[in-house]
N, C-alpha and C positions, 0 to 999 in steps of 0.2 A: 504493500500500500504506500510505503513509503517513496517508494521509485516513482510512481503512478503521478504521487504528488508532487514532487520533482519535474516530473516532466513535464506535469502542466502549468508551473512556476514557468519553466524555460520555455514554453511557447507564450507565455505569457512575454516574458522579457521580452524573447525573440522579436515578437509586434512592438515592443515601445521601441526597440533599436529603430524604427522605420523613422528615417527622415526626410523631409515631405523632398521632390523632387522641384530644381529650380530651371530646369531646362526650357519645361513648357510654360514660362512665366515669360520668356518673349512673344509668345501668341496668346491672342484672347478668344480666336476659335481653331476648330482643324480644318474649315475651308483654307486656314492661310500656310498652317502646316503644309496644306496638300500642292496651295501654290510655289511653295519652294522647292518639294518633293518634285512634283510636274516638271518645275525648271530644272532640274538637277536629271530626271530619267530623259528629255529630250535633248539635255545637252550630251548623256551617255552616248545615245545614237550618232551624233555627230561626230565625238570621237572614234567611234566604232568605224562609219563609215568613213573617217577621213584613214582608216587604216591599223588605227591602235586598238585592237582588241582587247586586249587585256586591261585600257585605262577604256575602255566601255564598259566594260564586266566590274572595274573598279568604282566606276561611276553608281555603275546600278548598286554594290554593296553600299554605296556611300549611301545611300535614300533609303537601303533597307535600313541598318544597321545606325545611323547617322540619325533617323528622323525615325522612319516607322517604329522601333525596337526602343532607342533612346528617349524618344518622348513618350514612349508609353501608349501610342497609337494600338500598337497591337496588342496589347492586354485591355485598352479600352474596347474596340472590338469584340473581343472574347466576352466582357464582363459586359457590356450592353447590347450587342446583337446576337453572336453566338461564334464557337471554336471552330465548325465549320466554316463559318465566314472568313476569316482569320489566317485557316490555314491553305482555301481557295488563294488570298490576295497574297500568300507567302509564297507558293507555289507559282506564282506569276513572275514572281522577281527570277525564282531557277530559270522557269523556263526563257524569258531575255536573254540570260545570260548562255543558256545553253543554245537559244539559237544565234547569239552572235559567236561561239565556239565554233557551231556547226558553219559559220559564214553563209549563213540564210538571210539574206536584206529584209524581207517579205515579212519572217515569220518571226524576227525580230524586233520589226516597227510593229507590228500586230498585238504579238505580248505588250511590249511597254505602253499603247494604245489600251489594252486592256486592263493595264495593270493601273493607268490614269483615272481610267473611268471605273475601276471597282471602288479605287482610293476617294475620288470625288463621290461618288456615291454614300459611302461608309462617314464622308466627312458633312455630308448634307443631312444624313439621318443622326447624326451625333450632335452636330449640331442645333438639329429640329428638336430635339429634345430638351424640352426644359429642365432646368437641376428642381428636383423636389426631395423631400426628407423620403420618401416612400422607394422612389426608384434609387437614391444612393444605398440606402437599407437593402434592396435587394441587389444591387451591385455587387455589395460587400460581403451578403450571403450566399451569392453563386460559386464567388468567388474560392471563399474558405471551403465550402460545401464539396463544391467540384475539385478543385485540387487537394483536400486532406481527404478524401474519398479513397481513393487506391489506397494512399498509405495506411489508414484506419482498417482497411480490408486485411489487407497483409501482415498489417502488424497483431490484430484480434486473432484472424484466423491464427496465427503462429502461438499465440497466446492459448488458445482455446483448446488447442490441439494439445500443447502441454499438460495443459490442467486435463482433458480428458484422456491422457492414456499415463495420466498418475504420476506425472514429473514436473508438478507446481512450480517446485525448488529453483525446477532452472529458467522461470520467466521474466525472474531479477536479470538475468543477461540480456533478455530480448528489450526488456525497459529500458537496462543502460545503455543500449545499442540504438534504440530509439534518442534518447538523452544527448546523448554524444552526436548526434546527427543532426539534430537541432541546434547545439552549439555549432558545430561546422555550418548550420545554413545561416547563419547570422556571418558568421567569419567572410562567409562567401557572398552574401549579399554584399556584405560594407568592400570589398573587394571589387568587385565587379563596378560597386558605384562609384570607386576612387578611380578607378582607370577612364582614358575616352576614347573616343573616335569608334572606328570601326573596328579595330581588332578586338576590345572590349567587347563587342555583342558577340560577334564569332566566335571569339573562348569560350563563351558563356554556354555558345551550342553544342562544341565543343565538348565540354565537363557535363553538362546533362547528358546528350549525346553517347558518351561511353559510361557515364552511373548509370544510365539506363541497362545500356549492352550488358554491362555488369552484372545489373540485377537481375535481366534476363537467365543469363549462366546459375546463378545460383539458388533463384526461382526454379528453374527446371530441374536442379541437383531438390530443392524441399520437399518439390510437388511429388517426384517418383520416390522421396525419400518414404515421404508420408502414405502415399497410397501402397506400399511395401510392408506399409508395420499393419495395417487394414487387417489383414489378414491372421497376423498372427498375433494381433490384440483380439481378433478371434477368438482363436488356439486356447490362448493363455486363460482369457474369461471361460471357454467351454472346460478344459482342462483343472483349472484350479480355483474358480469363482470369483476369481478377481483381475485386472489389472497391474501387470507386474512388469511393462515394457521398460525398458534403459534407454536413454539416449547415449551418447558417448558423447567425449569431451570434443569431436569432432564435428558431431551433427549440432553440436549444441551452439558450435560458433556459427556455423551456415547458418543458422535459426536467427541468430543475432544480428548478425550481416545481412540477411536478406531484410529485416526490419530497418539497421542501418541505412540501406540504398536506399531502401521505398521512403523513408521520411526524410533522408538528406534530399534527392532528389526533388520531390513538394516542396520541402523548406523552404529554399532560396528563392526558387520561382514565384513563391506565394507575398514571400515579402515582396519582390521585387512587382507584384502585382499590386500591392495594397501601399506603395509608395507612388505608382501612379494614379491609382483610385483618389488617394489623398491629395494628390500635388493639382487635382481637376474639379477636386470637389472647392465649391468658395463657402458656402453657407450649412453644411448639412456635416461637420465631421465628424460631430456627435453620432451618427448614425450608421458612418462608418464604422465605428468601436463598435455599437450594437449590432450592429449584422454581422461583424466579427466572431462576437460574444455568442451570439444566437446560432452561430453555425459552428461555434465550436461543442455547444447542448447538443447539435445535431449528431455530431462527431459520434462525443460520447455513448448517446441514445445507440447509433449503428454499432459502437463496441460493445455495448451490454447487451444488445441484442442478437451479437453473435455468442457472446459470452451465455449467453440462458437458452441460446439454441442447443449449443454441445450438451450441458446437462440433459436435455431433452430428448435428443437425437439417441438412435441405439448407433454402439460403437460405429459398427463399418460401412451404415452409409455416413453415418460423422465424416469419418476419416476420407472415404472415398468423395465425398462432397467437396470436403476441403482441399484436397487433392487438385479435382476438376479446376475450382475457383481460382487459385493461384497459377493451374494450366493455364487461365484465360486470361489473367494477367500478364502473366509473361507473353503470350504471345503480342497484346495490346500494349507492353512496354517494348518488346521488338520494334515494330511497327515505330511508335514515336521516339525512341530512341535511333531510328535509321532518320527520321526524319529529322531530329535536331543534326545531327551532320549532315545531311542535303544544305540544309539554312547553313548552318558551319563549312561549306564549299569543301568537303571532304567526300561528298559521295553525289554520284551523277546524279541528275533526273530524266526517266523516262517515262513519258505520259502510260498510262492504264487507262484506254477509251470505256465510258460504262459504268467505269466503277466510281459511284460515289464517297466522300469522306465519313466517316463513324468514327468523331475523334475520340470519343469515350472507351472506343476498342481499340485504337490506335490504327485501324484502316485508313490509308490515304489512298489516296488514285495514282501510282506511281507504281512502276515492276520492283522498284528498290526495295520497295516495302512489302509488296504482297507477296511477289516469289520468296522470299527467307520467311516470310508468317506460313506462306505453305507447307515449307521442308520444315519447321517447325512444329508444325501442327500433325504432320504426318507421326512425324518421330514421335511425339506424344503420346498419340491414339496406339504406336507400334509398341510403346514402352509401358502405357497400361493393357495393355494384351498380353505383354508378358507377366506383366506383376499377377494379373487375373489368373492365369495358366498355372502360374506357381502358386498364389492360394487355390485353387481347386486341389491343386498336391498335397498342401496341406490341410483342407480338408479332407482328402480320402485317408490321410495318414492318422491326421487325428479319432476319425469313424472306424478306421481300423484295429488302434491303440484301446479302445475302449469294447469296442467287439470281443477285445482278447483278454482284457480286464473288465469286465462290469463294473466292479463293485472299487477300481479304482478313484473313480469322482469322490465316490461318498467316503471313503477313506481318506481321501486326503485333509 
């Protein structure tokens, strides 16, 4: 209990670190943001076409990274229209860039044409929007809601899981892993915001980018860890009547680490979300901290309620549940962890005609992302098939074991 309440001291700090943003204090709307923006991606083309590629591609990171990212354009986005929108207009900037690579004139003016008129759009609806106490309140509630979402998953289910296969003891690790993650996203906020220019946003995609990839790898090692024991928390309940599974000092850090990534990850981005929230807001900040506060009850509400589900739940579709969930995760952090290196110019883009964006599962419209969420998803389904084939063995071993001792249960 003590760890629990630690942590939420440290999320608590984490939010007062947020110092309000002074960037977007030279504009008093995003119409004017997007006229600098505008001039800055038509003078890209011009470079482009007079022969410099590379200072056209630099041009267009400047508008992304300079203006959309740095002013906080693109977390307002997110937090007043929605994350599909967001990552449509983010997706626009690769593709410029990759058709002035590809030395396409056409499909180059085209994008950045596109990419003018999504930005003017986004800048007129944002705009048109009046600031009221009601829509800052829910800004600020999407915001915590939707980004401490995954990690709340991750870190409960990891939690839940302990307590229900009888290894309480070691949930103090997975708190402090959370703990510790939380300090690092304050570390990494105030970092990010002490830097500027362009390479600042690009690190930053960067470092999400592979804590994701990360998380992914070690998500994938909990999810087969956990759907593995399924079985022979079986075993153990049919055999001896109770719950007697071990973790090892090995799964124990994976368990830790994987809660680590999932809230380092959110951490920083969430601050850095709720310093542009604030740096936009003029009259309502009060309500900002409220819809903070209210979606952090939300948080909670979702951990206890995973937490009263395990009690509830018999062992092994618990286990097998839990399992599934963090499968879905990991592939949905594949997925956006490929995509913050696309934005961090570390990995191509190639369009996916059809397919629309699901950014809550981390689907974008891109072959980057969906061919590796496929070969992922396969291996998944291929490795709970295996786990399932080995507890069916240990189910006929265990019906066998008893066949041959009857009166072994009641003895024991």
């Amino acid at each position: 209990m003590r760890i629990r309440i630690l942590a939420v001291a440290a999320l608590l700090l984490a939010f007062s670190n947020i110092f309000p943003a002074t960037a977007f204090a030279a504009y008093e709307t995003w119409n004017q943001v997007v006229d600098d923006m505008e001039a800055i991606l038509d003078e890209s083309y011009e470079v482009y076409a007079s022969g410099d590629v590379e200072g056209g591609k630099d041009k267009v990171d400047e508008a992304y990274f300079g203006f959309y990212e740095k002013l906080g354009y693109e977390k307002t986005v997110m937090a007043y229209i929605s994350g599909e929108r967001a990552a449509k207009v983010e997706y626009e900037f690769s593709f410029a860039k990759k058709a002035m690579t590809a030395g396409d004139d056409a499909a180059a003016r085209e994008s950045l044409d596109n990419l003018i008129l999504y930005l003017r759009e986004d800048a007129i609806a944002l705009d048109g929007k009046k600031e009221s106490a009601a829509g800052t309140f829910a800004a600020s509630l999407l915001i915590i809601t939707r980004e401490g979402f995954e990690a709340i998953i991750v870190v409960g289910a990891i939690v839940a899981y302990l307590v229900k296969s009888g290894n309480a003891r070691h949930t103090r690790a997975v708190y402090v892993g959370s703990l510790i993650a939380l300090a690092f996203s304050v570390v990494m906020a105030i970092a990010l915001n002490a830097l500027t220019g362009a390479n600042a946003g690009e690190n930053q995609e960067i470092i999400e980018g592979f804590t994701m990839l990360a998380a992914v790898a070690v998500l994938f090692y909990v999810s087969n860890w956990m759907v593995s024991k399924a079985e022979s928390a079986v075993w153990v309940n049919y055999i001896e009547g109770m719950v007697e599974a071990s973790v090892t000092r090995g799964s124990v850090f994976s368990l830790a680490f994987a809660a680590f990534l999932a809230v380092f990850r959110e951490g920083a981005e969430t601050i850095l979300f709720y310093q542009a929230l604030l740096a936009g807001t003029d009259s309502y900040t009060n309500m900002v901290w409220t819809g903070l506060g209210v979606g952090c009850v939300v948080l909670v509400a979702i951990y206890v309620l995973i937490r009263v589900l395990s009690f509830r739940l018999p062992l092994k579709p618990f286990f097998l549940g839990t399992s599934v969930l963090l499968a879905v995760m990991c592939i949905a952090f594949l997925g956006s962890g490929i995509k913050e290196l696309q934005e961090g110019n570390m990995v191509s883009v190639t369009s996916a005609p059809g397919v629309g964006t699901v950014d809550i599962l981390g689907i974008y419209p891109t072959l980057e992302t969906l061919v590796p969420q496929i070969i992922l998803l396969a291996a998944t389904i291929a490795t709970f098939a295996i786990q399932m084939r080995r507890g069916k063995r240990l189910r006929a071993a265990a019906a066998a074991g008893q066949a041959a001792d009857p009166g072994g249960q009641a003895g024991a």
